[in-house]
PyMOL Python script that loads the backbone (N, CA, C, O; Angstrom):
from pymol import cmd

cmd.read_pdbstr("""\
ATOM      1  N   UNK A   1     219.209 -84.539  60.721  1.00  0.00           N
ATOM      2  CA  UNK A   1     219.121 -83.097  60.652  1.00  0.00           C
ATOM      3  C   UNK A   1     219.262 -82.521  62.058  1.00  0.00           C
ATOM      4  O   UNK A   1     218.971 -83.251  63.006  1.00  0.00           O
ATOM      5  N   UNK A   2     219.672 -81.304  62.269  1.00  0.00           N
ATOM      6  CA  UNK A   2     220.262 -80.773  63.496  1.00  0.00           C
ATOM      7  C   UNK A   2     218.464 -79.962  63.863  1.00  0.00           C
ATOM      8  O   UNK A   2     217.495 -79.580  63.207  1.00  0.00           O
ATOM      9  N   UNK A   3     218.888 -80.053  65.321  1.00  0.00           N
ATOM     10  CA  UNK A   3     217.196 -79.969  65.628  1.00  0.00           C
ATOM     11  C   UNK A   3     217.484 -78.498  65.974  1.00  0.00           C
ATOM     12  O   UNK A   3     216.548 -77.718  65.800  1.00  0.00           O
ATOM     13  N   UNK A   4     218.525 -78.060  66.391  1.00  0.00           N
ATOM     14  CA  UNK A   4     218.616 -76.640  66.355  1.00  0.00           C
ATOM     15  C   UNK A   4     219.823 -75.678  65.893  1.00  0.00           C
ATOM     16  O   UNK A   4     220.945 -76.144  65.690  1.00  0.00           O
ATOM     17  N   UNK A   5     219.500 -74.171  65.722  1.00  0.00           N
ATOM     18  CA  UNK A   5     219.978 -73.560  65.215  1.00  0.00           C
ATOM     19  C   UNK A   5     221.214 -72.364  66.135  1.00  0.00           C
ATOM     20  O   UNK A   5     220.839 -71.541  66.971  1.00  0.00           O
ATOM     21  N   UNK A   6     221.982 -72.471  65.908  1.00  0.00           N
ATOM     22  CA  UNK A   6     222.770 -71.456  66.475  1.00  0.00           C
ATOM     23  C   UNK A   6     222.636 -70.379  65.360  1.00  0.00           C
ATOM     24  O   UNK A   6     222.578 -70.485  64.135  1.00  0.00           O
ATOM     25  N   UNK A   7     222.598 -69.038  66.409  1.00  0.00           N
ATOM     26  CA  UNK A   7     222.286 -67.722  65.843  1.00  0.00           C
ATOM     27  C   UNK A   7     222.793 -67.091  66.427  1.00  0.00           C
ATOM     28  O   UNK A   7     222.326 -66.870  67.544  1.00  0.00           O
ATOM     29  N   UNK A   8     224.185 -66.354  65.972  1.00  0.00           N
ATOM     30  CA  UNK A   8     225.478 -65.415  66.425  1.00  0.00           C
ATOM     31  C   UNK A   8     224.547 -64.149  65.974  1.00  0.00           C
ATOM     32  O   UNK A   8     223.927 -64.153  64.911  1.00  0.00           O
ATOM     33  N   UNK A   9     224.519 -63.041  66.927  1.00  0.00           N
ATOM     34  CA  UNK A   9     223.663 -61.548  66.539  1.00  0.00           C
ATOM     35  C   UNK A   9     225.368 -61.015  67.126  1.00  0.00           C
ATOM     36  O   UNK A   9     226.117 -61.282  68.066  1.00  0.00           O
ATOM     37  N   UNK A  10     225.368 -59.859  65.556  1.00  0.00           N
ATOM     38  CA  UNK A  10     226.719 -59.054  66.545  1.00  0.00           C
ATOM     39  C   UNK A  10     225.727 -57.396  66.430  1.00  0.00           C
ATOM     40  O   UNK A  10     225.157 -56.970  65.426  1.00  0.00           O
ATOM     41  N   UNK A  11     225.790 -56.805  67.679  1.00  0.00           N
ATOM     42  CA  UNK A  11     225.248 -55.666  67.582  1.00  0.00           C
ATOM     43  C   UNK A  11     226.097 -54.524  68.256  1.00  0.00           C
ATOM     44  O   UNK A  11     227.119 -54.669  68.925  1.00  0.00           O
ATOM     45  N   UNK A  12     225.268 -53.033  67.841  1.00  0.00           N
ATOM     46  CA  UNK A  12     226.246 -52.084  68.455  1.00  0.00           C
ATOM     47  C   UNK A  12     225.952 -51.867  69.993  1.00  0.00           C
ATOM     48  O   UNK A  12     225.010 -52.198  70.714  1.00  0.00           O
ATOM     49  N   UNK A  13     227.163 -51.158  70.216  1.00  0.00           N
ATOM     50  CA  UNK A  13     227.076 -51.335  71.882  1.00  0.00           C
ATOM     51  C   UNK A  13     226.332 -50.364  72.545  1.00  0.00           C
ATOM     52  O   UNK A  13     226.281 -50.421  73.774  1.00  0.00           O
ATOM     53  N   UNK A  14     225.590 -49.247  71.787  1.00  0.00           N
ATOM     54  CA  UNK A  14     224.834 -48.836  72.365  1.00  0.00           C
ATOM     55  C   UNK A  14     223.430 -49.380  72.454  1.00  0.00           C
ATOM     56  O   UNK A  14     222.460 -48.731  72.846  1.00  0.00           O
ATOM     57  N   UNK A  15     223.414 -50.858  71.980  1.00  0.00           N
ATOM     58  CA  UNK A  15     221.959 -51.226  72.037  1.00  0.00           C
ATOM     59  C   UNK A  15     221.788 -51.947  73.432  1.00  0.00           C
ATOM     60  O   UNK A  15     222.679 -52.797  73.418  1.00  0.00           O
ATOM     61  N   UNK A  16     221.334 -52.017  74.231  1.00  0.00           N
ATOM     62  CA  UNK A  16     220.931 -52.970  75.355  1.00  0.00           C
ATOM     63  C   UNK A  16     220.787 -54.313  74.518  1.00  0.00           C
ATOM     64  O   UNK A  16     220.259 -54.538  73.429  1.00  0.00           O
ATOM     65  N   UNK A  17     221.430 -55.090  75.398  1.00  0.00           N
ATOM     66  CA  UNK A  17     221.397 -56.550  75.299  1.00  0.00           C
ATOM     67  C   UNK A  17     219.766 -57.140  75.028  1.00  0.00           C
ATOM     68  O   UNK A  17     219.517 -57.441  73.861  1.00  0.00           O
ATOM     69  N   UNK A  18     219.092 -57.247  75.650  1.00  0.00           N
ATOM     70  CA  UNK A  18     217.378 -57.686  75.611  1.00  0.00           C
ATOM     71  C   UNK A  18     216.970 -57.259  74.244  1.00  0.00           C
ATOM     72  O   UNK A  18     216.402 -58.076  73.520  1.00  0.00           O
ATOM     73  N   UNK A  19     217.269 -55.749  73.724  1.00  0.00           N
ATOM     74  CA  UNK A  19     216.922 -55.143  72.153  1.00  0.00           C
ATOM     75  C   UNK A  19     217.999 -55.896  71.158  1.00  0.00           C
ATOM     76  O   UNK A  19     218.130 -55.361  70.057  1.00  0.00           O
ATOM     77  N   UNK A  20     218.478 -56.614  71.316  1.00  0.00           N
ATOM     78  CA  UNK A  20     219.682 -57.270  70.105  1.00  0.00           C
ATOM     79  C   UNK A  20     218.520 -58.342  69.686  1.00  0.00           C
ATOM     80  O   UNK A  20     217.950 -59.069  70.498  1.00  0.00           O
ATOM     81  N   UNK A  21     218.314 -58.321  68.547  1.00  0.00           N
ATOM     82  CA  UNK A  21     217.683 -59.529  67.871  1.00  0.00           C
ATOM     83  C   UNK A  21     218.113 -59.606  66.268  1.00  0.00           C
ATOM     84  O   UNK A  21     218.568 -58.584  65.754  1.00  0.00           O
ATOM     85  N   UNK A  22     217.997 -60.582  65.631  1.00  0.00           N
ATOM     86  CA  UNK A  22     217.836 -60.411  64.008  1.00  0.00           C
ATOM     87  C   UNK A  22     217.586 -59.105  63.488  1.00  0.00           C
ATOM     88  O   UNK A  22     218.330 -58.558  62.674  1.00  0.00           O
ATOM     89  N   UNK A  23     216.438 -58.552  64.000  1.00  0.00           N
ATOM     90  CA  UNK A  23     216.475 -57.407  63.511  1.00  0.00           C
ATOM     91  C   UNK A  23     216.931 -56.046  63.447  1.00  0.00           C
ATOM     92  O   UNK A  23     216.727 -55.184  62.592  1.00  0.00           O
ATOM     93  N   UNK A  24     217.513 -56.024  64.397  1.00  0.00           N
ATOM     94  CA  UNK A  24     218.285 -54.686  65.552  1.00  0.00           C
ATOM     95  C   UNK A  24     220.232 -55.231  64.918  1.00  0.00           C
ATOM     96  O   UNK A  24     221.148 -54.536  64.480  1.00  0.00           O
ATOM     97  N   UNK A  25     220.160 -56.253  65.095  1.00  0.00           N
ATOM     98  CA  UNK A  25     221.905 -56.609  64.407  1.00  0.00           C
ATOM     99  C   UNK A  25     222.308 -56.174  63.389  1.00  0.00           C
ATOM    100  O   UNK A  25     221.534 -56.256  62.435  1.00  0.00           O
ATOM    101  N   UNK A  26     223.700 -55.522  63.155  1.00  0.00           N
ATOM    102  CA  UNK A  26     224.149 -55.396  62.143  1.00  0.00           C
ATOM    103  C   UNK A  26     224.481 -56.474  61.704  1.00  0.00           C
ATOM    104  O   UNK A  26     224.031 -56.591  60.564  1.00  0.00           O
ATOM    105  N   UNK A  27     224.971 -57.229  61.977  1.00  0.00           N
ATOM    106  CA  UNK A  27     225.598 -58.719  61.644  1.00  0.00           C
ATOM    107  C   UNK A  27     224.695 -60.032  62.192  1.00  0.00           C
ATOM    108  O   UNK A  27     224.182 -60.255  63.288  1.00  0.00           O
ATOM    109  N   UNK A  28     224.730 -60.766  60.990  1.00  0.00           N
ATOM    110  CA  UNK A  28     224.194 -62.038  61.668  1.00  0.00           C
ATOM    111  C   UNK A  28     224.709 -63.485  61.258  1.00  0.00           C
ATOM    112  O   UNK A  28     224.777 -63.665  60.042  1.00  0.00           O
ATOM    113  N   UNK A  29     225.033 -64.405  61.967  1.00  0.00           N
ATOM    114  CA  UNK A  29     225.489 -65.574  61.372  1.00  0.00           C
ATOM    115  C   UNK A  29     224.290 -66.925  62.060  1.00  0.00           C
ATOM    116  O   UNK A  29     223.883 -66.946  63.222  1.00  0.00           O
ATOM    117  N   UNK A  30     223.955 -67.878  61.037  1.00  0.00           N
ATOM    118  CA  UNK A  30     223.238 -68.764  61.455  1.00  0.00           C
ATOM    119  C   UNK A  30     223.800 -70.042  60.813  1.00  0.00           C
ATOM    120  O   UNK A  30     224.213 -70.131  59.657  1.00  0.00           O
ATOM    121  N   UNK A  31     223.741 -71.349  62.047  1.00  0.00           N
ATOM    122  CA  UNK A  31     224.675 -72.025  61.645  1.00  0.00           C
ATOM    123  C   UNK A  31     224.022 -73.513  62.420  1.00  0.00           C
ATOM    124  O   UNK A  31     224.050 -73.581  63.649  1.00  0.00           O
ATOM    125  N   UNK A  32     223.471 -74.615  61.628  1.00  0.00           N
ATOM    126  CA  UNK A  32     222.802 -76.187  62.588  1.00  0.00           C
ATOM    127  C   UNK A  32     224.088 -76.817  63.731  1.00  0.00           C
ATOM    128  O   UNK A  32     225.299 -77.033  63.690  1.00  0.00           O
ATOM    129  N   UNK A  33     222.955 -76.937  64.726  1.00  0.00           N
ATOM    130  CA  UNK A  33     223.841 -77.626  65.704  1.00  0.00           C
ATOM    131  C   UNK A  33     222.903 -78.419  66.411  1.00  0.00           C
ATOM    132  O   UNK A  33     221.739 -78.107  66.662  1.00  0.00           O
ATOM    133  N   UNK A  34     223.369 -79.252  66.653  1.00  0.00           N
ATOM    134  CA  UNK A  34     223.031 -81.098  67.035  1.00  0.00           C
ATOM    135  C   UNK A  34     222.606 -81.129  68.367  1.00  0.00           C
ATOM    136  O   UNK A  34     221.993 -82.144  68.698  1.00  0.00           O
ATOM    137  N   UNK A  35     222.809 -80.133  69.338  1.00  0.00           N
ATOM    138  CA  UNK A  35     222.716 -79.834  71.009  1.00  0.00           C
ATOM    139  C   UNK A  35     222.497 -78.430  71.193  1.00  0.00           C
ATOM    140  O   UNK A  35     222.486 -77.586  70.297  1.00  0.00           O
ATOM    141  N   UNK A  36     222.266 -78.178  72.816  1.00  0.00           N
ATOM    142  CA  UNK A  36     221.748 -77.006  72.367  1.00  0.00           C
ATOM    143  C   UNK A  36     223.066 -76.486  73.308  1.00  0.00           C
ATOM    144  O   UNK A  36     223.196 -75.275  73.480  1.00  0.00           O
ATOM    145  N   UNK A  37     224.152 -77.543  73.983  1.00  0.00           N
ATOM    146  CA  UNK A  37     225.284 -77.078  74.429  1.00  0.00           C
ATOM    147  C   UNK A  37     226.400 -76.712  72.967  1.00  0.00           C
ATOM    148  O   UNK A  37     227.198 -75.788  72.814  1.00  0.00           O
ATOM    149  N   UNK A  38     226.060 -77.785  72.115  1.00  0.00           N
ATOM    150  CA  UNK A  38     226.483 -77.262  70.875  1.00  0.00           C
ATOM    151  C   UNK A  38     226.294 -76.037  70.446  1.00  0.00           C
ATOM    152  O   UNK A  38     227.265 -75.387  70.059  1.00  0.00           O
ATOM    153  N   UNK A  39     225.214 -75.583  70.437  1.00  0.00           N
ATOM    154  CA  UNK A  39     224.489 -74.572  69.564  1.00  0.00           C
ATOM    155  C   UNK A  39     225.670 -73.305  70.601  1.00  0.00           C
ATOM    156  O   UNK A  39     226.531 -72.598  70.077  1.00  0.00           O
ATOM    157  N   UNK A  40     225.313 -73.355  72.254  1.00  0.00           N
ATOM    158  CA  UNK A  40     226.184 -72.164  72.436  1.00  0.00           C
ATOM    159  C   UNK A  40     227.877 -71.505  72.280  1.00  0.00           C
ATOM    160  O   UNK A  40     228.365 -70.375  72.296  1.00  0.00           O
ATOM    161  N   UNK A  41     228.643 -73.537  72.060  1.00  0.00           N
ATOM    162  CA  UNK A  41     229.731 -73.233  71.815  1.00  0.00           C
ATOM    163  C   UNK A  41     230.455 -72.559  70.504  1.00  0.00           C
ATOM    164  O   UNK A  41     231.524 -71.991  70.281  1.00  0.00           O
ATOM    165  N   UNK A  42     229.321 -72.919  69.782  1.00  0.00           N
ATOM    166  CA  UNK A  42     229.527 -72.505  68.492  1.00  0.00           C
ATOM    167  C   UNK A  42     229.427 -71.242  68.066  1.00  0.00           C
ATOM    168  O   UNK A  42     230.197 -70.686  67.282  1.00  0.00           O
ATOM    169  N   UNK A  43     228.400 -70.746  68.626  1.00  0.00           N
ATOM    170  CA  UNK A  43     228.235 -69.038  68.503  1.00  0.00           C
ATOM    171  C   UNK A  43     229.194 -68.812  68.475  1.00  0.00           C
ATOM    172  O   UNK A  43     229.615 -69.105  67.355  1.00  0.00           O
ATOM    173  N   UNK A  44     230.116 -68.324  69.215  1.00  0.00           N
ATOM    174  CA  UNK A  44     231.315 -67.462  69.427  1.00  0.00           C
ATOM    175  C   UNK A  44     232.428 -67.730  68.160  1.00  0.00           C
ATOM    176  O   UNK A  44     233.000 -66.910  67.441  1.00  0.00           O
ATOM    177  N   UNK A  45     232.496 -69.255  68.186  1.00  0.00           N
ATOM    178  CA  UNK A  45     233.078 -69.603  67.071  1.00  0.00           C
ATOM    179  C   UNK A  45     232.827 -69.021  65.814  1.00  0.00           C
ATOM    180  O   UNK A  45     233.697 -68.472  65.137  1.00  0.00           O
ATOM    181  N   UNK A  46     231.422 -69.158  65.440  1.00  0.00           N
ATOM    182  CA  UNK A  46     231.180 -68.680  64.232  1.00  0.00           C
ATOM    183  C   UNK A  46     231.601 -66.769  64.375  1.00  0.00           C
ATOM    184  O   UNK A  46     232.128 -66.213  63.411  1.00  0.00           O
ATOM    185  N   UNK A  47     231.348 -66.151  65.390  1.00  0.00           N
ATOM    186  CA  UNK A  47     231.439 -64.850  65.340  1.00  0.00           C
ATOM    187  C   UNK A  47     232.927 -64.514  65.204  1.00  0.00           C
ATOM    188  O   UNK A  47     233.223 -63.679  64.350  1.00  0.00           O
ATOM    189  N   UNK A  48     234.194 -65.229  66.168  1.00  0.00           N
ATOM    190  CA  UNK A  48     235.351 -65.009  65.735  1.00  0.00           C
ATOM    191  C   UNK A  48     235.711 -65.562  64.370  1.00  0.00           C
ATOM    192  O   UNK A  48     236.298 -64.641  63.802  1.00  0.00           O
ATOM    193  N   UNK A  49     235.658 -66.460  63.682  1.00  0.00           N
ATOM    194  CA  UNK A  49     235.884 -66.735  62.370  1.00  0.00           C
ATOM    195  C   UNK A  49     235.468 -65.686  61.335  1.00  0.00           C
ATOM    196  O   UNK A  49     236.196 -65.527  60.355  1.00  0.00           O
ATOM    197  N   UNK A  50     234.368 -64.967  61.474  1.00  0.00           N
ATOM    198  CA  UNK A  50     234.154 -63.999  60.160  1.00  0.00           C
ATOM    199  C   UNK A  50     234.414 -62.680  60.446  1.00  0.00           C
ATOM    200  O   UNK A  50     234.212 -61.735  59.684  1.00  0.00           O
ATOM    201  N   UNK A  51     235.009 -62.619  61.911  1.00  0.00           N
ATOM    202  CA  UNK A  51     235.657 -60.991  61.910  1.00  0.00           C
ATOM    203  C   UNK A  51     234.206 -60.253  61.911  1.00  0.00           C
ATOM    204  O   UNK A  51     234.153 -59.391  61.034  1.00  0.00           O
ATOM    205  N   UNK A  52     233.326 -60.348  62.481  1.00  0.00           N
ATOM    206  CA  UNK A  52     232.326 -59.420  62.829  1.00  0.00           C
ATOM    207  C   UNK A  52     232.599 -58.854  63.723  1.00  0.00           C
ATOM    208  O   UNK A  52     232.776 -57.688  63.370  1.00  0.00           O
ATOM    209  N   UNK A  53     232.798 -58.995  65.015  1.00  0.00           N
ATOM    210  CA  UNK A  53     233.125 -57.877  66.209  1.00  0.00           C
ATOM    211  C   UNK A  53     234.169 -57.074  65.756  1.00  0.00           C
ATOM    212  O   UNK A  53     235.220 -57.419  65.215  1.00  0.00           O
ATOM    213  N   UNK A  54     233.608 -55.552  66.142  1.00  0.00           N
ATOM    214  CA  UNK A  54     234.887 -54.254  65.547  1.00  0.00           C
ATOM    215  C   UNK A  54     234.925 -53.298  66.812  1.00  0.00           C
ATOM    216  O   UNK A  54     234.597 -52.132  67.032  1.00  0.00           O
ATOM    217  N   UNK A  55     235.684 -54.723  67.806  1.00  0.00           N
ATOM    218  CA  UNK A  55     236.652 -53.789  69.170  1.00  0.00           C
ATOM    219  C   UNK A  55     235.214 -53.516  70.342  1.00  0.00           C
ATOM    220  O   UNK A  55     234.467 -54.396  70.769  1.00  0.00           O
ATOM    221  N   UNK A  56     235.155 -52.013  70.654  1.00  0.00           N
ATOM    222  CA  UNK A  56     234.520 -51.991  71.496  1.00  0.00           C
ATOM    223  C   UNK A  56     232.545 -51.279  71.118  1.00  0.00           C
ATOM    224  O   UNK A  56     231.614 -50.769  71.741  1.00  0.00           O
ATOM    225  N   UNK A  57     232.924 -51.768  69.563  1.00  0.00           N
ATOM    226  CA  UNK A  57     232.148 -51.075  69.134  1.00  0.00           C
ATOM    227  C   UNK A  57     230.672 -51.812  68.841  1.00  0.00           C
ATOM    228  O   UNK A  57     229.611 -51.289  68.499  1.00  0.00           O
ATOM    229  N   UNK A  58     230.906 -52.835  69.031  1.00  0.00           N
ATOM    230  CA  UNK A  58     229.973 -54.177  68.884  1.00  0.00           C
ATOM    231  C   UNK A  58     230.343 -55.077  70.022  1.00  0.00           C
ATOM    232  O   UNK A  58     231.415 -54.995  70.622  1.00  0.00           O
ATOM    233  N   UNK A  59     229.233 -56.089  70.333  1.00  0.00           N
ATOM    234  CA  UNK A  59     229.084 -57.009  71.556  1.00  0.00           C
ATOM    235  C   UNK A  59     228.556 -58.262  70.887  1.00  0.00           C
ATOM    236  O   UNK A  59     227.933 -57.946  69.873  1.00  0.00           O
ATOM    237  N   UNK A  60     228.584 -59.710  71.110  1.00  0.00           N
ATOM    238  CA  UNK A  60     228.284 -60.868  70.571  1.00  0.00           C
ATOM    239  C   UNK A  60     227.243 -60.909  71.433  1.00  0.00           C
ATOM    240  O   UNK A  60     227.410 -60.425  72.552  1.00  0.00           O
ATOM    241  N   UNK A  61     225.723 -61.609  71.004  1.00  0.00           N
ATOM    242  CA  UNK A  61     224.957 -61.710  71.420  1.00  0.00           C
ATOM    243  C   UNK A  61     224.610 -63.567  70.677  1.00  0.00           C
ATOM    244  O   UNK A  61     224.512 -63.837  69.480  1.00  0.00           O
ATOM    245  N   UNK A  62     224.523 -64.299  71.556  1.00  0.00           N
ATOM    246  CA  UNK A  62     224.193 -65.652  71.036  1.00  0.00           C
ATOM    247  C   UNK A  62     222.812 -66.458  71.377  1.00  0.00           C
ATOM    248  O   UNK A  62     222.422 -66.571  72.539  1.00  0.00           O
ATOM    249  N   UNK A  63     222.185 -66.946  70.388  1.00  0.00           N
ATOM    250  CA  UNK A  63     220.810 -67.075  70.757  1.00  0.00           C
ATOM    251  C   UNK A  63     221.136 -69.138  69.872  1.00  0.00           C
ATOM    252  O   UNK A  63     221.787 -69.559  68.916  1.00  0.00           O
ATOM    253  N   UNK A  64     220.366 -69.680  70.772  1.00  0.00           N
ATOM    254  CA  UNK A  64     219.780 -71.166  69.965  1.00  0.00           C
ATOM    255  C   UNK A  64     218.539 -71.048  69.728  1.00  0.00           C
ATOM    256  O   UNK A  64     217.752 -71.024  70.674  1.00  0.00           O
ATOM    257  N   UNK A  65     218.237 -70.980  68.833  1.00  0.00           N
ATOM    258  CA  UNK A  65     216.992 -71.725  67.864  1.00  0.00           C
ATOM    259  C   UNK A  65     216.564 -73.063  68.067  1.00  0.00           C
ATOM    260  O   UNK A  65     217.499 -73.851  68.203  1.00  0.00           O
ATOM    261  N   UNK A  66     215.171 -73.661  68.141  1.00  0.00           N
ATOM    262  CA  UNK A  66     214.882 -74.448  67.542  1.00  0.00           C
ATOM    263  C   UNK A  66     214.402 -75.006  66.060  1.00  0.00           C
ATOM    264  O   UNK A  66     213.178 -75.085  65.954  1.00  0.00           O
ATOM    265  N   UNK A  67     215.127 -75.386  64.960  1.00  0.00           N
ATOM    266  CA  UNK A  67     214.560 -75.413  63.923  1.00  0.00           C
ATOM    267  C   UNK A  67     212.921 -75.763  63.756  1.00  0.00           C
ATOM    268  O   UNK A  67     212.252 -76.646  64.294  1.00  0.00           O
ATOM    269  N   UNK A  68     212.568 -74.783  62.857  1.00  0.00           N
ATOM    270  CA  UNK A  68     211.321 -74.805  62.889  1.00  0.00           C
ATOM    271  C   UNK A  68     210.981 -75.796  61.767  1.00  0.00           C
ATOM    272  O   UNK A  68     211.875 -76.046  60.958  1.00  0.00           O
ATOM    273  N   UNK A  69     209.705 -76.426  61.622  1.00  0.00           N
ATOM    274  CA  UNK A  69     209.618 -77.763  59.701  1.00  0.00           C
ATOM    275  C   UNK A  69     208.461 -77.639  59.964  1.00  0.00           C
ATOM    276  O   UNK A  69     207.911 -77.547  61.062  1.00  0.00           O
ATOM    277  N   UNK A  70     207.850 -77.630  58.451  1.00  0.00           N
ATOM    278  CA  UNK A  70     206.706 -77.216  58.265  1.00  0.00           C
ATOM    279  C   UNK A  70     205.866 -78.496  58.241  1.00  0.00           C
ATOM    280  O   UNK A  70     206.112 -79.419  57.465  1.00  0.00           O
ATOM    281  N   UNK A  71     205.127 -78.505  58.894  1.00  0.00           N
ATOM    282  CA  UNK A  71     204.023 -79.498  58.915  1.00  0.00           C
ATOM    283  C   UNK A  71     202.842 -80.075  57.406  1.00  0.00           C
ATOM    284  O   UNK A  71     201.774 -79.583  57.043  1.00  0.00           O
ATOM    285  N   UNK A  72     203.471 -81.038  56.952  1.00  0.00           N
ATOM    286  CA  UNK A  72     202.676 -81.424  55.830  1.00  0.00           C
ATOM    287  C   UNK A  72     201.227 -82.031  56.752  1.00  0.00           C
ATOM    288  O   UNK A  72     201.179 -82.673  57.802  1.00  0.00           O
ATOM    289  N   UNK A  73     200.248 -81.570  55.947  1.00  0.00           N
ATOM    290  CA  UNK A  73     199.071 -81.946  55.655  1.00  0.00           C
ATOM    291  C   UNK A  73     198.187 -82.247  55.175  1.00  0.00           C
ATOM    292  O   UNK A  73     197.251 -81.470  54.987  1.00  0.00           O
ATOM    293  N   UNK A  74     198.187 -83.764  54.732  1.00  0.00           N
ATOM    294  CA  UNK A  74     197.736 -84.172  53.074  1.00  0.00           C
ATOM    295  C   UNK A  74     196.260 -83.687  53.174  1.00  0.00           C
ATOM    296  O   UNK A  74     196.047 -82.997  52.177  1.00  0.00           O
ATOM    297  N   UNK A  75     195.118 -83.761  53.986  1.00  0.00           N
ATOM    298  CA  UNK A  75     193.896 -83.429  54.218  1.00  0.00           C
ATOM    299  C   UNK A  75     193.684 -82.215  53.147  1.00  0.00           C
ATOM    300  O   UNK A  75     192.977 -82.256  52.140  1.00  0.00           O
ATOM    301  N   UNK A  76     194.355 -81.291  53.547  1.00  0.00           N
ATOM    302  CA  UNK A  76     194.387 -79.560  52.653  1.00  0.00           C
ATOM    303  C   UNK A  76     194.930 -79.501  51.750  1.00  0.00           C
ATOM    304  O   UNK A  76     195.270 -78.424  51.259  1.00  0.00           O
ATOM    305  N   UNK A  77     195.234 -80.843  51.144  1.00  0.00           N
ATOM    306  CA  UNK A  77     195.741 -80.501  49.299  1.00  0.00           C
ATOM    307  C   UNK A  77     194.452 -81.159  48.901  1.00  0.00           C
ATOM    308  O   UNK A  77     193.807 -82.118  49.324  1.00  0.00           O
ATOM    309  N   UNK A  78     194.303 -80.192  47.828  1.00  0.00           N
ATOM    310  CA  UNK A  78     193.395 -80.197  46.891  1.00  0.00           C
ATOM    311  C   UNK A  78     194.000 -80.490  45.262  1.00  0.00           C
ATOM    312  O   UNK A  78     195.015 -80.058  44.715  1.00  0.00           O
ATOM    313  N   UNK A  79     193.170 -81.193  44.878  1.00  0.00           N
ATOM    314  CA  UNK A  79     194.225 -81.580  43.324  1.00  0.00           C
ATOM    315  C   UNK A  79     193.538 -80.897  42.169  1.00  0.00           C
ATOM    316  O   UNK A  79     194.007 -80.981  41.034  1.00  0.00           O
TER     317      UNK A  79
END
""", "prot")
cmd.dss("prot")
cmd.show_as("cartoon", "prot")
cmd.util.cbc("prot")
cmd.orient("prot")
């Protein structure tokens, strides 16, 4: 399993860069990658492939993730 996540944010250009997140994006693409040099080459990739940037009106913003996994804990099951 890929230990982290590439996360293409396409946002508008009047947002400052630092305010672009998941939530502030109009567009978002998320996509596993194996490195985290992986994870940045890929951004862009994934953002030119689906035609999200529209000219000067949006900016690519690329973030890596670490996948997050939820921690089993047999102690706290109760049957």
């Amino acid at each position: 399993m890929a230990e982290f996540l590439t996360v293409a944010l396409v946002c508008v250009s009047t947002l400052a860069a630092p305010d672009c997140s998941r939530e502030t994006a109009v567009d978002v693409a998320v996509a596993p990658a194996p490195t985290p040099i992986a994870c940045l080459m890929q951004g862009e990739t994934l953002a030119a492939r689906s035609g999200f940037l529209r000219g000067q009106e949006t900016y690519l913003k690329v973030a890596c993730e670490r996948r997050r996994t939820a921690a089993l804990c047999p102690d706290s099951v109760t049957p």
